[in-house]
BAMI-90600 format. One record per atom (N, C-alpha, C): residue number from 1; atom name; y, x, z. Coordinates in pm, 1 decimal. Layout:
BEGIN
 seq atom        v        u        w
 NUM   CA        Y        X        Z
...
This chain:
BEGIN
 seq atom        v        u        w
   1    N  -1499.7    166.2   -549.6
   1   CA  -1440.5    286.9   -607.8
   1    C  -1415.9    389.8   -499.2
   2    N  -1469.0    465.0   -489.9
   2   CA  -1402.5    615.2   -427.2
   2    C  -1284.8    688.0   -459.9
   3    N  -1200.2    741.9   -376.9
   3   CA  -1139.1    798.2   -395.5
   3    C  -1194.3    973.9   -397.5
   4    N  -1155.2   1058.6   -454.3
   4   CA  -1218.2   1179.3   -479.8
   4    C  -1125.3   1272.3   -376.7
   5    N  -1199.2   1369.9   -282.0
   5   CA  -1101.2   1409.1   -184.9
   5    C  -1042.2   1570.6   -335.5
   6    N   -917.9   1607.0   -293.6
   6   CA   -845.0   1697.1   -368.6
   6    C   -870.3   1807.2   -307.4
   7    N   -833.4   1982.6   -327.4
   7   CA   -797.2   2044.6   -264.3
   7    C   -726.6   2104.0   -374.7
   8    N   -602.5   2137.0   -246.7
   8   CA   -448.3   2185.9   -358.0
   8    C   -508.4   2339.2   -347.7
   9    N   -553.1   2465.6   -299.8
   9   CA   -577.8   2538.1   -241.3
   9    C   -609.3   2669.6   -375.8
  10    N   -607.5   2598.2   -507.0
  10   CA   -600.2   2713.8   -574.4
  10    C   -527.6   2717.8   -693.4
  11    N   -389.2   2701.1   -637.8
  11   CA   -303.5   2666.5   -785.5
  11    C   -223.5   2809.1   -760.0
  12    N   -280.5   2941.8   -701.2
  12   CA   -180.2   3050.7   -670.4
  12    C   -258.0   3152.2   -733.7
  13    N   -309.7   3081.0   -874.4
  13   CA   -385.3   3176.8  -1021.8
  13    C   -352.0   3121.6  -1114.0
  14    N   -245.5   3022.4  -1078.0
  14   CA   -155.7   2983.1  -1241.0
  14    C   -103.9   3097.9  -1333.2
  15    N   -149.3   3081.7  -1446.2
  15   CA   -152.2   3161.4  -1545.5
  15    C    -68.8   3104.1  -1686.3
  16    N     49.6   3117.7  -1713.6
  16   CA    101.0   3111.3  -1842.5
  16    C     81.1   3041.1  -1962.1
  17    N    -78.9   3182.6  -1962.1
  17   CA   -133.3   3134.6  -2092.6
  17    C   -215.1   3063.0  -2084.4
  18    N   -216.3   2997.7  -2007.7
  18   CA   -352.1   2843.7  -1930.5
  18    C   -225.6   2713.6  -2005.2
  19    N   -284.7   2571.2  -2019.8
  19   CA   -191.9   2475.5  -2028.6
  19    C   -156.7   2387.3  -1929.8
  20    N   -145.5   2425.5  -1806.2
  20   CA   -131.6   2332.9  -1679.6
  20    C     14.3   2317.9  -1779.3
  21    N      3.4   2137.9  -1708.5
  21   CA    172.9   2068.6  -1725.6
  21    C    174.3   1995.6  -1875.1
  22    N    109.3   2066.9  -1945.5
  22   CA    136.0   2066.6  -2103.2
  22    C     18.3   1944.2  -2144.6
  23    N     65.2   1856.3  -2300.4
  23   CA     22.7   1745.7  -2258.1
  23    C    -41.4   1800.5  -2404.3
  24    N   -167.1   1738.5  -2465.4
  24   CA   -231.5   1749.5  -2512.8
  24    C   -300.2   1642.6  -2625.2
  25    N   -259.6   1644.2  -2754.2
  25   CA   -304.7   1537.2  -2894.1
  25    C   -385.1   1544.1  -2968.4
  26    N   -476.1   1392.4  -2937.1
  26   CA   -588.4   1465.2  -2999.3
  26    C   -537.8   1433.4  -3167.4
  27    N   -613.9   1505.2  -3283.0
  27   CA   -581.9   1499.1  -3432.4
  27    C   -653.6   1440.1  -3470.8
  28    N   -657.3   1387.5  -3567.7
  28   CA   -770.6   1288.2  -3651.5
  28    C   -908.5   1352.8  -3679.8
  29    N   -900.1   1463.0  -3684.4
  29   CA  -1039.1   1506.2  -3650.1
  29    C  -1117.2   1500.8  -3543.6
  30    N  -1079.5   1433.4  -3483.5
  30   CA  -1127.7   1416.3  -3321.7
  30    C  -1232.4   1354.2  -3361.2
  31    N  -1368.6   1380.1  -3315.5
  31   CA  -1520.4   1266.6  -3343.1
  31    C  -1531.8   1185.5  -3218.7
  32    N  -1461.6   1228.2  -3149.5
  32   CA  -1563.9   1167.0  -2992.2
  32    C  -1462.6   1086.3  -2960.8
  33    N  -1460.0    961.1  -3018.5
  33   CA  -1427.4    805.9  -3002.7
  33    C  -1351.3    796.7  -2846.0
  34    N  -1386.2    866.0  -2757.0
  34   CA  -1379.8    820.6  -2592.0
  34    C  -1211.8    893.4  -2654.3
  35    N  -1156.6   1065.3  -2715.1
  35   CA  -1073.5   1075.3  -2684.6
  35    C   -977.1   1048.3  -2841.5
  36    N  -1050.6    954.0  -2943.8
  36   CA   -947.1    950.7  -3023.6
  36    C   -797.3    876.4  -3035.8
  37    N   -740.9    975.6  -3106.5
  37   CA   -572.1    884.7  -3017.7
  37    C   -540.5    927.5  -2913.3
  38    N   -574.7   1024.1  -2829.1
  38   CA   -597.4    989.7  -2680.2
  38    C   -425.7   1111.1  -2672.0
  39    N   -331.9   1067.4  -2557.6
  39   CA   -285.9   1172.8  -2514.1
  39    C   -347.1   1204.2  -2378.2
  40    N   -310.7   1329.5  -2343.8
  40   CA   -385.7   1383.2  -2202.7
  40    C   -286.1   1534.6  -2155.7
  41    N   -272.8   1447.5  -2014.1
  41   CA   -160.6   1518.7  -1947.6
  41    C   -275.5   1661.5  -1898.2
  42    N   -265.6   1790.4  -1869.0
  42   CA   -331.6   1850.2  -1861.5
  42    C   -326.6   1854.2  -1666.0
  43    N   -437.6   1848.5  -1595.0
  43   CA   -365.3   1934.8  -1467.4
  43    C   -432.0   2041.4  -1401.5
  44    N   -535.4   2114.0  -1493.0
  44   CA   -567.5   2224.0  -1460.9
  44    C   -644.9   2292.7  -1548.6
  45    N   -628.9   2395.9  -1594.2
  45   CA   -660.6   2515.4  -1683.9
  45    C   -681.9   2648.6  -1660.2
  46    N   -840.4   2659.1  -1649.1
  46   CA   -792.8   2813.2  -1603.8
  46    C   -948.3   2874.8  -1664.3
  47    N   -954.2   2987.8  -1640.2
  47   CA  -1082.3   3051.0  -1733.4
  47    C  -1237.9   2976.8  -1668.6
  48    N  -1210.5   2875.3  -1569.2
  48   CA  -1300.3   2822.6  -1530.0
  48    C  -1339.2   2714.8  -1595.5
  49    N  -1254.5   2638.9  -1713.5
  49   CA  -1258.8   2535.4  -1769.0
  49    C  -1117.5   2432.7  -1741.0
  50    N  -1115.8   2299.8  -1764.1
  50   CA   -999.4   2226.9  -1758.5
  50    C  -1002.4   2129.8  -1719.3
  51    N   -880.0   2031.9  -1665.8
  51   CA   -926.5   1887.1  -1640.5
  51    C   -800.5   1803.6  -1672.4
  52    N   -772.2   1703.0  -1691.9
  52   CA   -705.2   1641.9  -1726.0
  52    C   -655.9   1464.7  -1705.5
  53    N   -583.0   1375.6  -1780.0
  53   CA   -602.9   1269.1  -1755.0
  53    C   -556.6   1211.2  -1864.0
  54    N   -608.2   1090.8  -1899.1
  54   CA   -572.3   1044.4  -2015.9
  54    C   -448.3    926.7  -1991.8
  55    N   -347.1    973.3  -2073.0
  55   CA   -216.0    906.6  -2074.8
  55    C   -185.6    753.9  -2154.5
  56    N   -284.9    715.6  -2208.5
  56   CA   -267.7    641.2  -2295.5
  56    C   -374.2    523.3  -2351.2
  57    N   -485.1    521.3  -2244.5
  57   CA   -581.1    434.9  -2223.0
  57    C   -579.0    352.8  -2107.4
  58    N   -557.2    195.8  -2139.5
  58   CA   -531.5    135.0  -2004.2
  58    C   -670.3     68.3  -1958.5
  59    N   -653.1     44.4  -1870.1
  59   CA   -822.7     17.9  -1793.8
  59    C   -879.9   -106.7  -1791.3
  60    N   -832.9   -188.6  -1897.4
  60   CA   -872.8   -317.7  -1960.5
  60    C   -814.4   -424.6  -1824.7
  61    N   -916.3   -484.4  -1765.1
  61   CA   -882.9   -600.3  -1687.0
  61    C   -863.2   -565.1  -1536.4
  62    N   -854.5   -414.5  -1540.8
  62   CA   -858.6   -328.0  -1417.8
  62    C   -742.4   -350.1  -1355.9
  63    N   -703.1   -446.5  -1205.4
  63   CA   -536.8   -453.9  -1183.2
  63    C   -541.4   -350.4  -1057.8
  64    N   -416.9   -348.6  -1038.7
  64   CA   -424.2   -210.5   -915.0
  64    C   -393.1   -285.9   -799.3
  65    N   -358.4   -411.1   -788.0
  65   CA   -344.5   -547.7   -676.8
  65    C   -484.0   -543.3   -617.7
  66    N   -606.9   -594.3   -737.4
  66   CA   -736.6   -658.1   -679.1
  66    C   -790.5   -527.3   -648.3
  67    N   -698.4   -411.6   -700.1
  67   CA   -805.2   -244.2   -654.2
  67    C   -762.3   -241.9   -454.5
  68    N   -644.1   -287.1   -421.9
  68   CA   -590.2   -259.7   -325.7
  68    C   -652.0   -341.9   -210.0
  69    N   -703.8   -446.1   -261.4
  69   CA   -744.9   -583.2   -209.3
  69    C   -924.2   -547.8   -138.9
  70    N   -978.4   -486.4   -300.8
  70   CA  -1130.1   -446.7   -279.5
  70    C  -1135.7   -291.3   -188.8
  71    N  -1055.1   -205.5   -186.1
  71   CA  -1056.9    -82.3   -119.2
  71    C   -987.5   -164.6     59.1
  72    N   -987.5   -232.3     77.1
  72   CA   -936.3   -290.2    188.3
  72    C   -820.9   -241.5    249.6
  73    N   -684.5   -218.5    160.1
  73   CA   -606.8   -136.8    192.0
  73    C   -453.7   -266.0    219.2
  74    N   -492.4   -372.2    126.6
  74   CA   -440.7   -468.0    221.5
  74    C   -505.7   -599.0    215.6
  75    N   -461.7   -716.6    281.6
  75   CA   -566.9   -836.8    255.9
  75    C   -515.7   -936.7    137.3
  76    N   -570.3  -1018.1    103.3
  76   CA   -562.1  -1082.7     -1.5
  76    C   -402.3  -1198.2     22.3
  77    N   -391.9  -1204.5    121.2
  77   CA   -309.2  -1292.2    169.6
  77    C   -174.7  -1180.1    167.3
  78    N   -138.3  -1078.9    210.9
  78   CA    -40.7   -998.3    187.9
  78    C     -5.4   -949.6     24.3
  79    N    -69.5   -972.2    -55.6
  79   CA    -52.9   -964.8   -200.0
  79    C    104.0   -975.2   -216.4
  80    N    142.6  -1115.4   -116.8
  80   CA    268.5  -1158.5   -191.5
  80    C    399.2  -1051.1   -111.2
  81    N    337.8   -964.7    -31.0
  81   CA    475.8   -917.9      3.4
  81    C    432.7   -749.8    -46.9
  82    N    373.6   -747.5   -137.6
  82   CA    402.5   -622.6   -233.5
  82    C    513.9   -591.1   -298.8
  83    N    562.4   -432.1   -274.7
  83   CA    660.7   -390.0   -313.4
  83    C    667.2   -407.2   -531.9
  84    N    795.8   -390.7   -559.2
  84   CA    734.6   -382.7   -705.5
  84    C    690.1   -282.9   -771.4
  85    N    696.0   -167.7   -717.2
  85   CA    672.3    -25.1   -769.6
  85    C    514.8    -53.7   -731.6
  86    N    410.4   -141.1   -639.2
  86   CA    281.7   -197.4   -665.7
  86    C    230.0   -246.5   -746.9
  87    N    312.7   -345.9   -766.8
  87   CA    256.1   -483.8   -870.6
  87    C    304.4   -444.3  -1025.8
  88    N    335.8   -329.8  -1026.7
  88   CA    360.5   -296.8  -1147.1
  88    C    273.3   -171.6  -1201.3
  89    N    230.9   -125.7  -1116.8
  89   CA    213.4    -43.9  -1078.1
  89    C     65.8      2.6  -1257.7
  90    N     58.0     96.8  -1309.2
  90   CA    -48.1     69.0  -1434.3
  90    C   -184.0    173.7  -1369.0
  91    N   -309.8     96.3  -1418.2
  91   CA   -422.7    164.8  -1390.8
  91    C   -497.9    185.2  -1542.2
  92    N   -475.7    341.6  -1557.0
  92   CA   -576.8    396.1  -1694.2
  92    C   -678.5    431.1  -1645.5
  93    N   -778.2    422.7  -1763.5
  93   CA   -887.5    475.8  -1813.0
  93    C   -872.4    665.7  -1796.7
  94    N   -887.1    754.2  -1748.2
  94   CA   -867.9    847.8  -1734.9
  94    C   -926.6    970.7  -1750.3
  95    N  -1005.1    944.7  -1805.6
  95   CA  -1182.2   1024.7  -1933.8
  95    C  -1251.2    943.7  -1852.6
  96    N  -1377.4    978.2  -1910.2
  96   CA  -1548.4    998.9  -1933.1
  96    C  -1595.1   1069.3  -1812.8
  97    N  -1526.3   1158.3  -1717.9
  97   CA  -1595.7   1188.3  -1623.9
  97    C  -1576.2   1153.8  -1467.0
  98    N  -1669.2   1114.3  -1402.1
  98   CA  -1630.9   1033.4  -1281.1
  98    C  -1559.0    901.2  -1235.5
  99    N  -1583.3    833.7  -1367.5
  99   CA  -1491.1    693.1  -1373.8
  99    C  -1494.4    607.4  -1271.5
 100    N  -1609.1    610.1  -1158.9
 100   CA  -1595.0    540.6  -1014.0
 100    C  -1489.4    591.2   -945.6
 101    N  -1427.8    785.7   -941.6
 101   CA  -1297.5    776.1   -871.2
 101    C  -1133.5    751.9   -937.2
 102    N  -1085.1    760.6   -842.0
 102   CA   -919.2    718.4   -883.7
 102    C   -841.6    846.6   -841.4
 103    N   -750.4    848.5   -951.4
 103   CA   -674.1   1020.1   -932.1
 103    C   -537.4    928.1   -954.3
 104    N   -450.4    967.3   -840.0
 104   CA   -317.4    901.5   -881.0
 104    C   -238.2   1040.0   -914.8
 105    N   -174.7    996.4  -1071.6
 105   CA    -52.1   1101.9  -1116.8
 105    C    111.8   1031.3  -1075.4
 106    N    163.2   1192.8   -982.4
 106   CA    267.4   1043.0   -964.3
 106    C    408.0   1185.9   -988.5
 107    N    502.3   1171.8   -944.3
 107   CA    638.3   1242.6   -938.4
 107    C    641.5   1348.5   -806.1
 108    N    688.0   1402.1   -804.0
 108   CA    658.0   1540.6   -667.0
 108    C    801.1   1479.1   -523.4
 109    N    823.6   1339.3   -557.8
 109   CA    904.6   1283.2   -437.1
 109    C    795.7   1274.0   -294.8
 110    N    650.2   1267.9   -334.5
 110   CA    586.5   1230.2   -264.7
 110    C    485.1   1345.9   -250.0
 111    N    452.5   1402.1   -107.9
 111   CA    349.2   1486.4   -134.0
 111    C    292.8   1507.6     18.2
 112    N    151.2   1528.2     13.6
 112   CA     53.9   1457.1    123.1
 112    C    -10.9   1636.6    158.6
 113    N      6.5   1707.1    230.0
 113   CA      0.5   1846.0    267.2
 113    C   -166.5   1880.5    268.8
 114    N   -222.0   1931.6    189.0
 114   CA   -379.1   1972.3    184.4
 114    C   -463.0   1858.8     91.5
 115    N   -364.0   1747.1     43.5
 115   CA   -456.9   1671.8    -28.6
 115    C   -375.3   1645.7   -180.4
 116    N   -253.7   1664.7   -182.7
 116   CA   -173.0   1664.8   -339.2
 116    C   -182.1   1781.4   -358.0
 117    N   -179.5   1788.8   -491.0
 117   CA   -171.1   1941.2   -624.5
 117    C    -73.4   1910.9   -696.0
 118    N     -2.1   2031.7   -654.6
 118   CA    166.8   2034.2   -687.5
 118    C    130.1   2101.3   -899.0
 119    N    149.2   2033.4   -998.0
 119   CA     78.7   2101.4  -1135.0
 119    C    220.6   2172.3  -1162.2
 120    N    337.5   2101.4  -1188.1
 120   CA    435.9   2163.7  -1276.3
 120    C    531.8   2067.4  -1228.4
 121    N    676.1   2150.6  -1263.3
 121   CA    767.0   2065.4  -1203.3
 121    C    777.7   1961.1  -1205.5
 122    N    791.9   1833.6  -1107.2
 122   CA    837.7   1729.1  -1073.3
 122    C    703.7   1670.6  -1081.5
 123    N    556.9   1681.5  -1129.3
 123   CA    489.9   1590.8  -1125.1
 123    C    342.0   1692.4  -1059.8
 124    N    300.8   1584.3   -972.4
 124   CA    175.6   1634.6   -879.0
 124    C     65.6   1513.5   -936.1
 125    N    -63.0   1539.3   -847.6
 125   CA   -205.3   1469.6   -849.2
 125    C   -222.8   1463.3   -692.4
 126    N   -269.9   1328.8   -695.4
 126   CA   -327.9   1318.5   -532.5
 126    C   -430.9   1254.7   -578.3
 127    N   -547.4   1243.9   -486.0
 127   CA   -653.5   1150.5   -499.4
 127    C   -705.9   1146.3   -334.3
 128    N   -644.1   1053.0   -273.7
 128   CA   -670.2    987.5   -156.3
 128    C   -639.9    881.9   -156.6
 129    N   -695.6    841.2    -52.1
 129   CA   -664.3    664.1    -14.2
 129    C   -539.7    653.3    101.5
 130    N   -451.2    777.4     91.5
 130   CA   -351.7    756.6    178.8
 130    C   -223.9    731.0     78.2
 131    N   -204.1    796.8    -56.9
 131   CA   -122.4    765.6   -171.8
 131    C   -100.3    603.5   -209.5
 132    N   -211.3    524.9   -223.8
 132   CA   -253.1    398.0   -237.1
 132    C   -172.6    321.9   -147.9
 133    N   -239.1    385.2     27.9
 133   CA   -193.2    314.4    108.0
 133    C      0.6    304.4    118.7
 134    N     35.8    430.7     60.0
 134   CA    196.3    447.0     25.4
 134    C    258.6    355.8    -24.1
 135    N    181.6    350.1   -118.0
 135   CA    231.6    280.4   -271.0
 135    C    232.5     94.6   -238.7
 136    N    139.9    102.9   -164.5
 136   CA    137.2    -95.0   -118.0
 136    C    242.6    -87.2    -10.3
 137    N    316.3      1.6     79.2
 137   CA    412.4     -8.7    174.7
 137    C    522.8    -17.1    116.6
 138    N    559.9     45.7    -37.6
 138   CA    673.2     95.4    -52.5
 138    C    730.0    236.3    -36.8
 139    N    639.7    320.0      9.8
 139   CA    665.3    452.9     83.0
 139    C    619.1    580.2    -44.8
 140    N    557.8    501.8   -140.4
 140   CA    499.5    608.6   -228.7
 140    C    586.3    676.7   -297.6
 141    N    559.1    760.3   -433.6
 141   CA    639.9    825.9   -511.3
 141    C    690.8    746.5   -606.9
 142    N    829.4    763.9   -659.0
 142   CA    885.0    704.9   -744.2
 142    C    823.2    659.0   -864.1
 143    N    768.3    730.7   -912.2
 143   CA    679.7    736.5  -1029.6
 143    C    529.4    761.5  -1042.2
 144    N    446.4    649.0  -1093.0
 144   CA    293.5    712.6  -1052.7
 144    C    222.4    633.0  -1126.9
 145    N     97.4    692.1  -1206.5
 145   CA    -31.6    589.3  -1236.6
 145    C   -147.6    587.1  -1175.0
 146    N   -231.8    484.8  -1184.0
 146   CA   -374.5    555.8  -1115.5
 146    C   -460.1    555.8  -1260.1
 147    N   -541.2    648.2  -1278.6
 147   CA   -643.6    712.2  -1348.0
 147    C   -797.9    676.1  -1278.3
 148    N   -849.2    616.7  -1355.9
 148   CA   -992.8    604.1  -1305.9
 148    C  -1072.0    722.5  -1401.1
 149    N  -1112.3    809.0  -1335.9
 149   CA  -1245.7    865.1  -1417.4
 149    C  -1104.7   1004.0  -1432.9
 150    N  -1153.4   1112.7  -1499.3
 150   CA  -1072.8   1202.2  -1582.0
 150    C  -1170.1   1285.0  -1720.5
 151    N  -1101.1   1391.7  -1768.1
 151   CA  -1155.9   1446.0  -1896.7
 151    C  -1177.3   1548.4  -1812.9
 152    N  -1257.3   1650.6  -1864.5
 152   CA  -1294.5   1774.5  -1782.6
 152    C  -1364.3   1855.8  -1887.6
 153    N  -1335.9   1984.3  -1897.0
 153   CA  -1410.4   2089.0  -2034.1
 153    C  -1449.5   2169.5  -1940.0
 154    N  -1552.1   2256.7  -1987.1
 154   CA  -1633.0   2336.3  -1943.3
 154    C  -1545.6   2472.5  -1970.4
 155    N  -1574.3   2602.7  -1934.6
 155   CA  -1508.7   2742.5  -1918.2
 155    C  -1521.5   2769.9  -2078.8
 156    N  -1436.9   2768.3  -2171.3
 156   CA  -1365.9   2806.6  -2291.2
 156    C  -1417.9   2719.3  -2425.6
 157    N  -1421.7   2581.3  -2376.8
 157   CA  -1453.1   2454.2  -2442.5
 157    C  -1357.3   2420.6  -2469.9
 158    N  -1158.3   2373.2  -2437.7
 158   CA  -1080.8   2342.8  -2477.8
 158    C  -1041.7   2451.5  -2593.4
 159    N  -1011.5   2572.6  -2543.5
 159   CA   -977.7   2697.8  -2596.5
 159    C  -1060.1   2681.3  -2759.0
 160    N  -1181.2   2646.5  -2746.9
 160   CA  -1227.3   2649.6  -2882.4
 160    C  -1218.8   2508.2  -2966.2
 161    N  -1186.0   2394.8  -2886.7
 161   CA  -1159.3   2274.9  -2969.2
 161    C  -1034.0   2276.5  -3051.2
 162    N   -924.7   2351.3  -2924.9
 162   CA   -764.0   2352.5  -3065.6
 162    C   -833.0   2473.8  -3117.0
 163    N   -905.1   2608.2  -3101.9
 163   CA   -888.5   2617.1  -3264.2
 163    C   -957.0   2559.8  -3415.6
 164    N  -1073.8   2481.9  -3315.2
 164   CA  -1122.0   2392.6  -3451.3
 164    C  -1016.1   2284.9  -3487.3
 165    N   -890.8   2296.3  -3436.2
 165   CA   -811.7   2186.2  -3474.7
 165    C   -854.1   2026.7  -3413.4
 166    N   -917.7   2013.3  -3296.8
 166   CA   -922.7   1893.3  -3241.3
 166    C   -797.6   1854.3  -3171.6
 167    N   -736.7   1953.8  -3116.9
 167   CA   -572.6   1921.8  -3009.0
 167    C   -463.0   1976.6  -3050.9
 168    N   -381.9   1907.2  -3074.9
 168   CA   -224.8   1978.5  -3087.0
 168    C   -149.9   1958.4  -2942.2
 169    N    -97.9   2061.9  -2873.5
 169   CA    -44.0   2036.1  -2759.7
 169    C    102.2   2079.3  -2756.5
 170    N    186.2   2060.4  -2650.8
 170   CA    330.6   2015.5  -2618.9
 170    C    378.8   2001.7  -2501.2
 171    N    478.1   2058.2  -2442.9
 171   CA    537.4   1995.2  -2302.7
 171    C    472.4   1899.3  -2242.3
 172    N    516.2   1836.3  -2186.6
 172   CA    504.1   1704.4  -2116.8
 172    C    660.9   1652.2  -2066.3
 173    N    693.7   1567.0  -2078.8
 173   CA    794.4   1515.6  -2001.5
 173    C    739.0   1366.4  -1941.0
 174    N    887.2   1351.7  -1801.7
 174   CA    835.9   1239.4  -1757.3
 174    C    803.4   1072.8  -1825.0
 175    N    857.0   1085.7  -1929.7
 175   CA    895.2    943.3  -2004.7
 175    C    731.2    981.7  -2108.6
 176    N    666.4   1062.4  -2098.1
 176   CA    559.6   1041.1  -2168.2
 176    C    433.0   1031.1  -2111.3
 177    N    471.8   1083.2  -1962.3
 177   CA    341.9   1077.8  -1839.2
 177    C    380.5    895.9  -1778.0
 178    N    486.8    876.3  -1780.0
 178   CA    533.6    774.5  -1688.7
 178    C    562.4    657.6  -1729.9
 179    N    591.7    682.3  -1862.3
 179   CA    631.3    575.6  -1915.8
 179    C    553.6    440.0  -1944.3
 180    N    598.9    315.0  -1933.6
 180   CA    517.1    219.2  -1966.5
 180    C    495.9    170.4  -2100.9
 181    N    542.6    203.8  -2204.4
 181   CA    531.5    178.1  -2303.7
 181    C    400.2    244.0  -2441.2
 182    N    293.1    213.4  -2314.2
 182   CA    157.6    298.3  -2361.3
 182    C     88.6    293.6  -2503.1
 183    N     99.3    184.5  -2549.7
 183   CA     91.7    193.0  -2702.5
 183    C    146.6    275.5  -2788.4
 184    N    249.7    317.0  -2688.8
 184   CA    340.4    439.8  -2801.8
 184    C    321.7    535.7  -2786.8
 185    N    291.6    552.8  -2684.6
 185   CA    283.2    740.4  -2655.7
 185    C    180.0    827.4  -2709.9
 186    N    113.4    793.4  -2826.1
 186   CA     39.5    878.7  -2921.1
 186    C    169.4    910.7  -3056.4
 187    N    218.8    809.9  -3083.5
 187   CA    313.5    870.3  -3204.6
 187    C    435.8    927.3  -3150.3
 188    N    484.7    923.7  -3026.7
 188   CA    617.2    927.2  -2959.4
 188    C    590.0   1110.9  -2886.3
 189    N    464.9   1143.4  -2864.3
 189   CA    372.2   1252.0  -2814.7
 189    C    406.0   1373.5  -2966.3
 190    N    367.5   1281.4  -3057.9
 190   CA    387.9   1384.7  -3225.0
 190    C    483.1   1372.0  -3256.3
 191    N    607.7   1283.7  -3244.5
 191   CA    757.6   1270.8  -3298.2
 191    C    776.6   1401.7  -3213.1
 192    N    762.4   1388.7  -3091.8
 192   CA    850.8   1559.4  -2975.3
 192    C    819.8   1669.8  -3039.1
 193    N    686.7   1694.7  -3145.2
 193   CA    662.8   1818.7  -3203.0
 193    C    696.1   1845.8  -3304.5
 194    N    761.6   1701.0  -3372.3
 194   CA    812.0   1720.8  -3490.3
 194    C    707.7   1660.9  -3612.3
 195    N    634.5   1566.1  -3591.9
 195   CA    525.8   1573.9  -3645.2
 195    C    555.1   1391.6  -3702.3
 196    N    550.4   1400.7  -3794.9
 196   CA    502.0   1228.4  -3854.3
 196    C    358.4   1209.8  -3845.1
 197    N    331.6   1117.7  -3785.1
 197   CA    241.9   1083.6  -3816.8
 197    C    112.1   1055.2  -3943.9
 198    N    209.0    991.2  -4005.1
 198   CA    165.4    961.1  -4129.8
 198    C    156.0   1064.2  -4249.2
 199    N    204.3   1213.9  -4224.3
 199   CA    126.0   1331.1  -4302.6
 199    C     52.0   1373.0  -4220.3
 200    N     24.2   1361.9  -4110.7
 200   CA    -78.4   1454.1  -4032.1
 200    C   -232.3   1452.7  -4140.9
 201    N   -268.3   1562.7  -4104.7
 201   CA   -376.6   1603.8  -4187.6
 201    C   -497.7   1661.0  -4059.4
 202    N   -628.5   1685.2  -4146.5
 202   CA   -746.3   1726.4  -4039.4
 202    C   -699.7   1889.8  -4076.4
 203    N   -638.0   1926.3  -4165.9
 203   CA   -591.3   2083.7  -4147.7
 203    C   -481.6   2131.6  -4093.1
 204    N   -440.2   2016.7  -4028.6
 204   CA   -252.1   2091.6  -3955.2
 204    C   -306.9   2205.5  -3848.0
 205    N   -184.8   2277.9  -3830.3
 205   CA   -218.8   2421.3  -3762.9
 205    C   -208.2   2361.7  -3570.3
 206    N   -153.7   2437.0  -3501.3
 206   CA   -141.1   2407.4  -3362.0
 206    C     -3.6   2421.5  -3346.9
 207    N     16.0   2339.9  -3197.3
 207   CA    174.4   2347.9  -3214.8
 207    C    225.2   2422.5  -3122.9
């Protein structure tokens, strides 16, 4: 797995009416299987297109121990003196594009100068192998997942999916980026908007 190098270097064209921060649901009209159900934290939006990560797909038999082990970041024999904010540590599925790298979303306690992207308060993106190396010391950010792969739209491809009604979007808070209770955070994502589930329709408006 690669890690994907970052550059923080153009988040000083944040724009309002862009959805950096803001987390994103897909509706039952969603066709494309990869994002149905899917929540997705947004972390960049801009008239260039978007990118994102998916909040709510875990990476099957993917552990972030044997990721630490195979990136040679520690040896197999040190396993046992992993911190627990490691071994707990959750690895998603994170879209369809680039699924060989790893994007860690973590809390803004931690931040690595020219290689984290500061998105919205309290929560950044790094994608280095120095975050990793944090996170097996104990030294990392309080809060963090790793993302294999991410979602990515082309320049005014999101913009036209919510208005065909594919996304209803919303804040973000930390208990819905962070939280471990990943099975939930598609109905717990539509409870914050006010939304039951169980009337949602393929004609609800945007939120």
């Amino acid at each position: 797995m690669d890690i994907a190098d970052m550059d923080a270097a153009d988040t000083d064209t944040y724009d309002r009416n862009y959805l950096d921060g803001q987390l994103l649901i897909a509706m039952p009209v969603m066709e494309d299987e990869r994002f149905a159900r899917s929540v997705i934290y947004v972390c960049a939006h801009s008239s260039e297109g978007a990118m994102g990560i998916i909040l709510n797909r875990p990476a099957g038999s993917v552990d972030f121990t044997d990721l630490l082990v195979q990136l040679d970041i520690i040896k197999q024999a040190d396993l046992i003196k992993l911190p627990e904010t490691a071994e707990t540590m959750k690895v998603m599925k994170g879209g369809p594009v680039e699924t060989g790298r790893g994007f860690v979303l973590h809390s803004s306690d931690f931040f690595i100068e020219d290689a984290t992207l500061p998105i919205d308060e309290g929560v950044c993106l790094t994608a280095t192998l120095d975050i990793l190396e944090a996170i097996a010391k104990g030294a990392g950010p309080k809060h963090a997942i790793l993302a294999l792969g991410y979602a990515g739209w082309a320049p005014g491809q999101l913009e036209t999916e919510i208005q065909d009604n594919g996304w209803l979007h919303c804040p973000a808070d930390q208990d819905l980026i962070f939280g471990r209770d990943i099975e939930d955070k598609y109905v717990r994502a539509l409870h914050k908007i006010g939304i039951d589930p169980g009337m949602l329709s393929n004609e609800a408006g945007h939120a």
